[in-house]
Every structure is written in C-alpha cells, then in structure tokens.
N, C-alpha and C positions, 0 to 999 in steps of 0.2 A: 116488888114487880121486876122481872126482868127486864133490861135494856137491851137493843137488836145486836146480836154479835157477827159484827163488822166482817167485812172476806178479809179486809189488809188495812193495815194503817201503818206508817216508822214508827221506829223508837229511836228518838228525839230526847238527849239530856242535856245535865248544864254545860257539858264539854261542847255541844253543837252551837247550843245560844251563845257562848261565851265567843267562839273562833268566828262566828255568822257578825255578832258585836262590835271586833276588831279589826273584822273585814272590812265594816260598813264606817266605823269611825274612822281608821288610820290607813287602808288601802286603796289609797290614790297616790297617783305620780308616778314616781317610780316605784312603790309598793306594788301597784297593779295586778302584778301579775303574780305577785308571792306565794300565794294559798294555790292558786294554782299549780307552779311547780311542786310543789312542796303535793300537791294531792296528786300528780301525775308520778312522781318519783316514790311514794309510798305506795302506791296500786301499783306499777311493774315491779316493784321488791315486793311485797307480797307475791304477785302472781306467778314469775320468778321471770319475765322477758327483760331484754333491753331497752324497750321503748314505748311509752303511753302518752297520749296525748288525750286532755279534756277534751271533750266535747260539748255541742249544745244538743245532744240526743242521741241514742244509740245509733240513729237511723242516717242520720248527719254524717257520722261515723262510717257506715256501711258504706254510704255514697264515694263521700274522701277516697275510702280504699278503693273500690270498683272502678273511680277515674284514675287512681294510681296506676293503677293495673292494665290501663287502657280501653276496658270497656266500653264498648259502642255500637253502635247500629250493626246489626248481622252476628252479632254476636251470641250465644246462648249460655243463659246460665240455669242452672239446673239444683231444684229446691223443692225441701219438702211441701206436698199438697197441703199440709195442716198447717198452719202459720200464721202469723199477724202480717197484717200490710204493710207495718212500716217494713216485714221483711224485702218485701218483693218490690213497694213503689223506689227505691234506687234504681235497681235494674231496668224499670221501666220509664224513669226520669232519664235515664244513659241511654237509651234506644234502644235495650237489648231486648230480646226476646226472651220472657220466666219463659223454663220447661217443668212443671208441674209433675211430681212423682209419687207415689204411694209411699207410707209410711209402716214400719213392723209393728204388728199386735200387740207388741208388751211393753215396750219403749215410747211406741207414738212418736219415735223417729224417722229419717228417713230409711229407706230398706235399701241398704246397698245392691241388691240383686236388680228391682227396677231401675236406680241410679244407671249401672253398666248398659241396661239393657237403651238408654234413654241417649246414651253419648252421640254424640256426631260428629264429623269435620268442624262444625262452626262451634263444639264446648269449649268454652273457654273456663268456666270455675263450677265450683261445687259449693254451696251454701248447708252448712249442715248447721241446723238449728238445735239445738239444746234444749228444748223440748220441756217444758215446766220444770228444770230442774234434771231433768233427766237426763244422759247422752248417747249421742249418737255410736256406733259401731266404728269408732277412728279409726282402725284399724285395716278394717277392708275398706272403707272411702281413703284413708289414705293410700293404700294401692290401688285402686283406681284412678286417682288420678295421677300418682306417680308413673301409671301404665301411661296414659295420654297426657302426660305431660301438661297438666291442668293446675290450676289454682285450688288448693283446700282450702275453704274460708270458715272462721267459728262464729256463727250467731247465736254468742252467748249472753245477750239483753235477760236469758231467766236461770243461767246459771253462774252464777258466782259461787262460791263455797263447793261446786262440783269438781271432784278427781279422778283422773280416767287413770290407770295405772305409775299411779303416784305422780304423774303431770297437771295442771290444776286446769281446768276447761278454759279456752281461752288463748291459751299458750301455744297449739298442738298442730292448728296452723297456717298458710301464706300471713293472714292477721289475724285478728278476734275485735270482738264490739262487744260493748256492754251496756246497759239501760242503767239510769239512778232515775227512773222517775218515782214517784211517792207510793206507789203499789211495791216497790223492787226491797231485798234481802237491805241494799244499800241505796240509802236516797240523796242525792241532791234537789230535788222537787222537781225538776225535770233534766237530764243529762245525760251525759254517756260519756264512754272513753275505748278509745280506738288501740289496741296492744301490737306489737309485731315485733321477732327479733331479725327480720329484714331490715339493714341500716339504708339501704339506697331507698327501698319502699317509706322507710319513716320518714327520709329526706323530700319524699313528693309530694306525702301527704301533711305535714307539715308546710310547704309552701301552701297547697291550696288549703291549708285552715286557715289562711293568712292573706286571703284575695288573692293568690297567687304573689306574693312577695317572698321572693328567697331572702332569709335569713342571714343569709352572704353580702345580699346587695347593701352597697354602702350608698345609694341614692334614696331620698326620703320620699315618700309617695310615690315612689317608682313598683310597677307590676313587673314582672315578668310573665306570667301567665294569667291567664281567669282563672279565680277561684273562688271560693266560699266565704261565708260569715257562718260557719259552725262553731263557733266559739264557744266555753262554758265561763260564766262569770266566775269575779274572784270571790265573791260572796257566796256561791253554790259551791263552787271549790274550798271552801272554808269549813262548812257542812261534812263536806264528800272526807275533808281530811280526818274532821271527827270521827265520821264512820269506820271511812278505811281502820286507824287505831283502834278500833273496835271491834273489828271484821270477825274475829276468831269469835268473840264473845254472840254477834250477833248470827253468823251460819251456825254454828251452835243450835242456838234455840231454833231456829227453821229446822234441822234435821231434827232434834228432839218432840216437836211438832210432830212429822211425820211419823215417827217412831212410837210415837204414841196415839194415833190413830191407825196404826198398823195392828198395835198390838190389841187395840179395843174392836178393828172391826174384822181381823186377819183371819177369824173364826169363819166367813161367811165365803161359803166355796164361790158361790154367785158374785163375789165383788171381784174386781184388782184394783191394785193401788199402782204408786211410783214404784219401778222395780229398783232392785239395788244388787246385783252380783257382784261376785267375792273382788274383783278386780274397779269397783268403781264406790265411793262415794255421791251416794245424791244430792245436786244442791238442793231439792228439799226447799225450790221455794214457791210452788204451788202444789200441797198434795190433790189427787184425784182419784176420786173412784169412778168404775166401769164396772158396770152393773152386766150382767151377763144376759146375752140374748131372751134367755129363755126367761126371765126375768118378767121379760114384757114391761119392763119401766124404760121410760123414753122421758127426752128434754123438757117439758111440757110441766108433766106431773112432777119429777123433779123439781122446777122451777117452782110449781106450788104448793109443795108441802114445803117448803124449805122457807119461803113465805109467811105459810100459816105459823110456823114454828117462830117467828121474828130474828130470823137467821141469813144472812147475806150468801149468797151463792153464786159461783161465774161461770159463762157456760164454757164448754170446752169448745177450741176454735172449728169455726165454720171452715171446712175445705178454701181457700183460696180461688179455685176455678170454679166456685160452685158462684161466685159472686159476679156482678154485671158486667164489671168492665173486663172480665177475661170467659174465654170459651172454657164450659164444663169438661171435666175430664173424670167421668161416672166408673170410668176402668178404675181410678184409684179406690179398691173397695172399701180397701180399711178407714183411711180418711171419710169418706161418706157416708161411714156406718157407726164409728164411733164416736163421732160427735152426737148423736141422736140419743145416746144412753151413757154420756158420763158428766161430770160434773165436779169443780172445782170447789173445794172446803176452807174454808176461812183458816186463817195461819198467820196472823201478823202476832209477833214476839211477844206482847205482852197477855196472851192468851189467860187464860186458868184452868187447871184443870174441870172445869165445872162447867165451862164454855165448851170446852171438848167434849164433854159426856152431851150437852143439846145439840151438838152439829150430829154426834155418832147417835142417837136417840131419832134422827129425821132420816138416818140410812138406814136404819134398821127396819123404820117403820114402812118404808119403802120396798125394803127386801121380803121382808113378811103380808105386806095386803095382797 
C-alpha cells in the first residue's frame, strides 16, 4: 500500500543529532554561543559576504535590517504582490507603508517595469523576493534603485543554492535574509540568518539582535538602544552547522528534484515549471507547475485530485493585497491570475524516483480530463 508523499520534510543524519547532542550536553557558559559562530562564519563562506548573523527567523532578520536602514512611518517599500507575510509584516511592524507590485509570467517574480513605474519621493528599498527558488531580474532592480538611490534588499527565505550570474542569491544586495524553517533546502526547525558585506549595516544590526547593546560597550546590562530578541539558539545553530557542511550535497538533490520533473513533465505545452536561463541557477526549492489558461484547471480541482492520489500539495501564494488587512490591488494581473492554476509539487531530498512518477501521474491526469 502506498504511504502519502509528503510536499517537504529535512534530511536530518547522524552529523545533525551528533552537533544538536553536543550543543545540549556541553554548550553552556561560555560555550554558548560556539555553534553559533561557528554556523554564522560557515554560511557567509559559503555564500561568499562578509557578514551573517543567526537569526530566530528569516522574518526577525528582515525587521533587524529595515530598522538598520531606518525605516519608519512615511516611508515606502515596494514588493512583490505574491509573497508570504512574514514578507511584508516587518515593514508594517516599522510603520511603513508595503507598495504592492505585479510580478513577470515566467519567474513569478517581481517585474521591474511595474517596480519603476511604482517609485516615489517617499521609496526608500526594494524587497525582491526569490520566488520558490527562482530569481528576480537583479539586474534591472539593481538599476533602479541605483537610479533613486534606494535600498536593494534579497528576500531569499526560499533560495539558497540559487546563482544569478555566478553570485550566489543572497549576496547581490544592501542585505539578504534567509529562512531554516523545517520546510526549507536548509533547516534549523525554525530560523534564519541575516548576510550583508555592509560592515557599518552589520555593526547596527548586530547591536539590535542584542536588545540594543553594543558589543563595544564595556558596561554589563547597559542598552544603548532598543532592540530585539532575534536570536537563533546554540542548539539550532548546531543543526544549521551540519547542514551548512552539507549545503552542496543537499541543493544538489533539490535542483536534481526539479530536473527530474522537468524532464517527465516538460513534454506538456499546457504546463511551466521553475524557469532556469543560461545565466542563473535555480535554487530548486519548491518546484511548480502552471497550468495554462486554457487548461481550465484551477486551485480547487488541483487540490483534489492531488488528494485522491494520497499526495501532499501547497498552493501557490495568495496575492498579498488580496488579504484583509491590506487594500486589494486587482491591477497586479499576473499575481491574481496565477495563483488560481498553479500548484506547488512535493520535493523534500529524500524523494524516489517512484514518488516522482505519482506526483507527475496527478498532473498529467489533470492536463488530459
């Protein structure tokens, strides 16, 4: 009898239990903080910046930066319509105002064209999200904001193992964020970490992961500013290191994932997947298909065939402005359209190829009724 094939799960070995074991027996005191550094200094070598700081969530992460940066009331920051909350609820914790933009067809990133058209006196940053894996057009958002003299921020919580012209996503720029919750390429069970090779920007954010105590200060329980409890434990960071040493090995099988439902379902004019042109690798860690209009498959039936099949499936994200606590923005087409007929395919590392022919056996059968 078959067992339900999961959307995600880690891959979790004895290297994890063994560092998580060490943490929890012999890191106190002054060990404390050991796994920590030790996972902050191998994820900026890896990703190739100056500076990473753990986090206790990607989202944590974004905030740190946005108050570094000064963000605040009257302010505007400007982000893809398709997105997760924890993207946007920083900016709305800071008092800024999200500016909500449409996303390109093929990427389901943000479209630089609406971005320029979207600027005002009061932008202050650009949020480009990384998009299951996928990335944004650096290129032109980074001349855009180099024109206004703006912040480029990476919201790469879903790409890791992602390369944009040999720069690894992340890296490209003012900072980058990253997610380890237990859905992600890399888990700590929940977490993140904050990258920048801005040394004055690491020096602020840095104070406020620390309640606002500079590292400087030679007084004990002395603040200098308010700041946060984002911290990532030394136990999660224990984890996070095993993974990081394993980083190659485990985006690996996330792109070979994709690549193998590319090639089983690539046949079918009516779908797309994650794109991948010559100048980028995909991190490859949620693949998706998009079913074509004409299709006439929508969210719905998706959801329940994928069901009948005892197959786990996630849907693709709801517009952002389409939700209550912010005004609809119905112009953004693509976001409002594509969520309605695409759908997100189970990919966690230990897959088989036998689990991959039932997830492509329930798009097929979708593409043909």
């Amino acid at each position: 009898m078959n067992t339900r094939v999961a959307y995600t799960r880690p891959s979790i070995t004895d290297r994890e239990v063994a560092y998580a074991e060490d943490a929890a027996r012999n890191g106190w005191g002054p060990r404390c903080y050991d796994y920590i550094h030790k996972f902050e200094a191998a994820f900026a070598a890896h990703l190739g910046v100056r500076h990473a700081i753990a986090t206790s969530s990607c989202t944590g992460a974004m905030q740190m930066g946005l108050a570094a940066l000064g963000i605040s009331a009257g302010d505007e920051i400007i982000l893809a319509d398709t997105n997760w909350i924890a993207t946007v609820a920083p900016i709305v914790h800071l008092g800024a105002t999200p500016v909500f933009v449409d996303i390109l067809p093929d990427s389901w990133c943000l479209d630089p064209v609406a971005v320029q058209a979207a600027i005002t006196p009061r932008t202050r940053a650009i949020v480009a999200t990384h998009l299951y894996g996928n990335l944004c057009d650096m290129d032109a958002l980074r001349t855009i904001a180099e024109r206004h003299a703006i912040a480029l921020i990476e919201d790469s919580a879903e790409a890791l193992g992602a390369i944009y012209k040999g720069t690894r996503a992340g890296a490209m720029g003012r900072f980058g964020t990253f997610s380890f919750h237990g859905t992600k390429t890399l888990t700590t069970g929940e977490g993140g970490m904050f990258v920048t090779n801005d040394t004055a920007l690491f020096e602020r954010v840095t104070t406020l992961s620390n309640h606002g105590r500079d590292r400087a200060q030679s007084k004990q329980f002395w603040a200098d500013v308010v700041g946060y409890k984002f911290k990532m434990s030394n136990i999660q960071a224990a984890i996070g290191l095993a993974q990081i040493e394993r980083i190659e090995e485990l985006t690996a099988r996330k792109h070979a994932i994709l690549q193998s439902y590319k090639s089983r379902l690539g046949g079918f004019q009516s779908l797309s997947m994650n794109p991948e042109p010559d100048h980028v690798r995909n991190g490859a860690w949620m693949p998706t298909v998009v079913f074509d209009p004409a299709t006439g498959v929508r969210r719905d039936q998706i959801l329940s065939a994928f069901d009948d099949a005892d197959v786990d499936a996630r849907v693709f994200f709801y517009p952002l402005s389409s939700q209550p606590m912010f005004t609809a923005q119905p112009g953004n087409k693509q976001a409002f359209d594509i969520c309605e007929r695409a759908i997100n395919l189970p990919s966690y590392h230990d897959m088989t190829d036998s689990d991959i022919e039932r997830v492509c056996r329930v798009v097929e059968g979708l593409v043909r009724t």
